[in-house]
Backbone as CSV, one residue per row, in Angstrom:
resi,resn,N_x,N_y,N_z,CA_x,CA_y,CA_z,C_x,C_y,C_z
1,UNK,8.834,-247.523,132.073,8.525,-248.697,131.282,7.025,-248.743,131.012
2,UNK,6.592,-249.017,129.996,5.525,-249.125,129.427,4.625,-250.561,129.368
3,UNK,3.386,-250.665,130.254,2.971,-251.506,130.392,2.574,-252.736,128.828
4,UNK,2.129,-253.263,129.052,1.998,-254.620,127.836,0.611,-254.028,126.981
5,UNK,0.152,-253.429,126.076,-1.009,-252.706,125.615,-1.252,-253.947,124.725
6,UNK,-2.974,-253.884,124.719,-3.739,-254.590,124.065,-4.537,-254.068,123.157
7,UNK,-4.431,-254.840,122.067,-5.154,-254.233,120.609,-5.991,-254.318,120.121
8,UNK,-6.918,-253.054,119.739,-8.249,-253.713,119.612,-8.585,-253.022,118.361
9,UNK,-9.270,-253.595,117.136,-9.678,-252.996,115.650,-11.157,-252.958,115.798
10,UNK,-11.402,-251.600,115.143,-12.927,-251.225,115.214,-13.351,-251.941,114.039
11,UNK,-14.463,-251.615,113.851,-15.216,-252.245,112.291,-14.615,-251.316,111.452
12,UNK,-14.238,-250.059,111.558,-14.055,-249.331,110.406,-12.830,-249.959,109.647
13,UNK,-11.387,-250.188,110.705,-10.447,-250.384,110.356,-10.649,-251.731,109.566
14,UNK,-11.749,-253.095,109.891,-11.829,-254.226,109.418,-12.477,-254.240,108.341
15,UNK,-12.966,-253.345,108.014,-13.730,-253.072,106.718,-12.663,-252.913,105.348
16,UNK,-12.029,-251.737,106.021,-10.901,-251.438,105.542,-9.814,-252.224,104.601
17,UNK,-9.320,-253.430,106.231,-8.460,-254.203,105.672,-8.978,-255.707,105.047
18,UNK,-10.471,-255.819,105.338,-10.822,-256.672,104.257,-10.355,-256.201,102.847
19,UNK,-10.989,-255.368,102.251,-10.270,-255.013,100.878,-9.233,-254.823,100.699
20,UNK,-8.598,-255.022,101.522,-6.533,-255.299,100.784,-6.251,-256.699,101.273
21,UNK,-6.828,-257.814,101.514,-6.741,-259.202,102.000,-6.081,-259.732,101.057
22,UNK,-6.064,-259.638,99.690,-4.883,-260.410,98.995,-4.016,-259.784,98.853
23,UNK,-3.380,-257.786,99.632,-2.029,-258.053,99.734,-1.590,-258.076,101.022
24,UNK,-0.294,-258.221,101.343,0.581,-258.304,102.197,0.101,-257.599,103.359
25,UNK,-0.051,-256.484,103.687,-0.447,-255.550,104.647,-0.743,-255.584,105.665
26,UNK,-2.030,-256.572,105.773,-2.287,-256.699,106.905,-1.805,-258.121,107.822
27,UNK,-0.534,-258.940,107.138,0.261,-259.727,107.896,1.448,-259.140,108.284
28,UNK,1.988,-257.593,107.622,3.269,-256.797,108.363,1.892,-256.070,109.227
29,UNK,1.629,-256.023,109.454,0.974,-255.118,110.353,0.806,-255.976,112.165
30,UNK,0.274,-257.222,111.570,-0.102,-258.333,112.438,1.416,-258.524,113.197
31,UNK,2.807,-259.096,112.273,3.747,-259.111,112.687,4.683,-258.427,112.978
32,UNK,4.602,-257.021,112.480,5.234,-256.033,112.709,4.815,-255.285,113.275
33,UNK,3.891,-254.398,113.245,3.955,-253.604,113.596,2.831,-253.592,115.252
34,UNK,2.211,-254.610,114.951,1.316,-254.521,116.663,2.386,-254.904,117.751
35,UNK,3.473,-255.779,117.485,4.123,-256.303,118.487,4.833,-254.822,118.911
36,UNK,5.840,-253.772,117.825,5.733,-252.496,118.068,4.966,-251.228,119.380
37,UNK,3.700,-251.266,118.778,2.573,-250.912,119.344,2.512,-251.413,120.669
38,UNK,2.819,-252.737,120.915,2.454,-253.243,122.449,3.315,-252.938,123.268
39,UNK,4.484,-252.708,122.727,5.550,-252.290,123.719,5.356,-250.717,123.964
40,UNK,5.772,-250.067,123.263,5.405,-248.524,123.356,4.927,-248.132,122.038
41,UNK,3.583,-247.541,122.364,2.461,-246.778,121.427,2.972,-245.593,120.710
42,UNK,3.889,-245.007,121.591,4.273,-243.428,121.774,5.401,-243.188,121.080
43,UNK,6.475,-243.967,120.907,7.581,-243.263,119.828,8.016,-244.302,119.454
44,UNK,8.936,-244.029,118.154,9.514,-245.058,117.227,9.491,-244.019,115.578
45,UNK,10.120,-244.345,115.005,10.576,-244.111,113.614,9.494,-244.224,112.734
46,UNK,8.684,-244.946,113.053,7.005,-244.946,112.270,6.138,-244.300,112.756
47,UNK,6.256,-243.621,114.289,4.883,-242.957,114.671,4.925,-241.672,114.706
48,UNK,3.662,-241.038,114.886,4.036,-239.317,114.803,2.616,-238.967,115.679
49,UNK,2.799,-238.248,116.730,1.475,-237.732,117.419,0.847,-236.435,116.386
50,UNK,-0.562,-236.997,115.927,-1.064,-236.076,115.856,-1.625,-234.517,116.139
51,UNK,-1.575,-233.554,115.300,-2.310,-232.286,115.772,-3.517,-231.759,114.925
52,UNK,-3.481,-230.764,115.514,-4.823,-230.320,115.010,-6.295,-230.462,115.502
53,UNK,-6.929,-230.834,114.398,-8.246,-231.673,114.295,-7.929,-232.784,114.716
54,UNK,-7.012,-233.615,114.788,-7.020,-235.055,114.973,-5.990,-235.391,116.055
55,UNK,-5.749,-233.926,117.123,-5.489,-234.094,118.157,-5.946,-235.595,119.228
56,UNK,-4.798,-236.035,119.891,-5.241,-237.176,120.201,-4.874,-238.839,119.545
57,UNK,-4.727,-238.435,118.410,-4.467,-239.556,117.752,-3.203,-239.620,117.090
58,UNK,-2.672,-241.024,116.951,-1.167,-241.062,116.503,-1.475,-241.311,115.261
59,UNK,-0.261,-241.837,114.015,-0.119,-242.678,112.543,1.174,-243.363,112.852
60,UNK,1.020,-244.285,112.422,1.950,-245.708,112.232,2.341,-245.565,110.652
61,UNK,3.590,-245.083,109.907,3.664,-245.172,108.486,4.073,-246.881,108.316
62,UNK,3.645,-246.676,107.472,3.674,-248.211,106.842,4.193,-248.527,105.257
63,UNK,4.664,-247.438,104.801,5.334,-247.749,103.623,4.222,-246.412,102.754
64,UNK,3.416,-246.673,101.961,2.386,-245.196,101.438,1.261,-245.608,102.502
65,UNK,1.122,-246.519,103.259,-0.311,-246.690,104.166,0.336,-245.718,105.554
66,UNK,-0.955,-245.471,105.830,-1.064,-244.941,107.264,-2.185,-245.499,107.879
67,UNK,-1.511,-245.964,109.570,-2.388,-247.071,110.024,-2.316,-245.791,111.042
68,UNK,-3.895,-245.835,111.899,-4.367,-244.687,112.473,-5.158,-245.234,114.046
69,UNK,-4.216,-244.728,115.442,-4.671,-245.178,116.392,-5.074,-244.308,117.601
70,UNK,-5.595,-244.923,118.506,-5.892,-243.826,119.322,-5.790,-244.586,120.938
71,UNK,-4.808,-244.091,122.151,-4.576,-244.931,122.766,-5.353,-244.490,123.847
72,UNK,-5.938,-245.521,124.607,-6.376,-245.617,126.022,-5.142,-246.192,127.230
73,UNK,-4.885,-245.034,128.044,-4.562,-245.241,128.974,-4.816,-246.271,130.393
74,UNK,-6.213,-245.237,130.919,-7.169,-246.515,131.362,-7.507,-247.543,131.681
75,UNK,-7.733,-248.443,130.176,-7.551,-249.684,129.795,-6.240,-250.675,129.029
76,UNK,-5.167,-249.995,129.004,-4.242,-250.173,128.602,-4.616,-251.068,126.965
77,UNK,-5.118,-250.052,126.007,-5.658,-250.622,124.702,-5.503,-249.362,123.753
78,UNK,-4.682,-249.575,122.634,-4.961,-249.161,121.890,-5.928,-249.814,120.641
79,UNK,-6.499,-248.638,120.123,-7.897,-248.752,119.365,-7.171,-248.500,117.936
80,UNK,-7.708,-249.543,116.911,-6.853,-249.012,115.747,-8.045,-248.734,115.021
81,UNK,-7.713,-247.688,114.442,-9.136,-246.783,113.966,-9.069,-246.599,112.581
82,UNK,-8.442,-246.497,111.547,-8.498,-246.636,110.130,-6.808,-246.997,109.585
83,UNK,-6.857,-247.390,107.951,-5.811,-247.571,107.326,-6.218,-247.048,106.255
84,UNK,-5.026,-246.060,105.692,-5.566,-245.583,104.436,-4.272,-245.478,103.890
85,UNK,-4.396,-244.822,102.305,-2.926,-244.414,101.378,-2.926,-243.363,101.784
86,UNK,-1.673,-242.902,102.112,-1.008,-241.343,102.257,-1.685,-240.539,101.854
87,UNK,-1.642,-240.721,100.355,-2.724,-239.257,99.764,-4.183,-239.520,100.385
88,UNK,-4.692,-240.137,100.763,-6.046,-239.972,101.066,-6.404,-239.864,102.517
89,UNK,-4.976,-239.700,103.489,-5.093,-239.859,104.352,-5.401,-238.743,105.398
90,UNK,-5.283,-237.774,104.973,-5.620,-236.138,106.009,-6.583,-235.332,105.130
91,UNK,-7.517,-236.030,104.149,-9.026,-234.827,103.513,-9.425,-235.081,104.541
């Protein structure tokens, strides 16, 4: 069982989702998908562990967005680290 994880958004990601504030996004995200996240970080139908270069880090699909996290054990926190559109999401 997976402890209760706490969520934390960098500036990058808030930068981010300031400029999509008049759409929807970042209230499915708020209601959907962190409550998700708090239970287990690690699998579900939206997430996919990263490889590569970006070993370490998961994606949350979100419809064409990809919400981009990186979890601490540790501190029991995941860090949500960017949101972008699909296509722009792995240059």
């Amino acid at each position: 069982m997976f402890p209760n994880y706490k969520i934390a958004e960098t500036s990058t990601f808030q930068k981010e989702i300031e400029k999509l504030r008049s759409s929807n996004i970042y209230t499915k995200i708020k209601n959907v998908v962190y409550p998700q996240l708090k239970k287990n970080p690690y699998f579900g139908p939206n997430i996919k562990k990263l490889k590569g270069e970006f070993d370490g880090l998961y994606r949350f699909r979100i419809g064409d967005y990809r919400l981009f996290y990186k979890i601490d054990e540790e501190k029991v926190i995941i860090f949500i680290l960017s949101l972008k559109l699909r296509k722009d999401s792995y240059n």
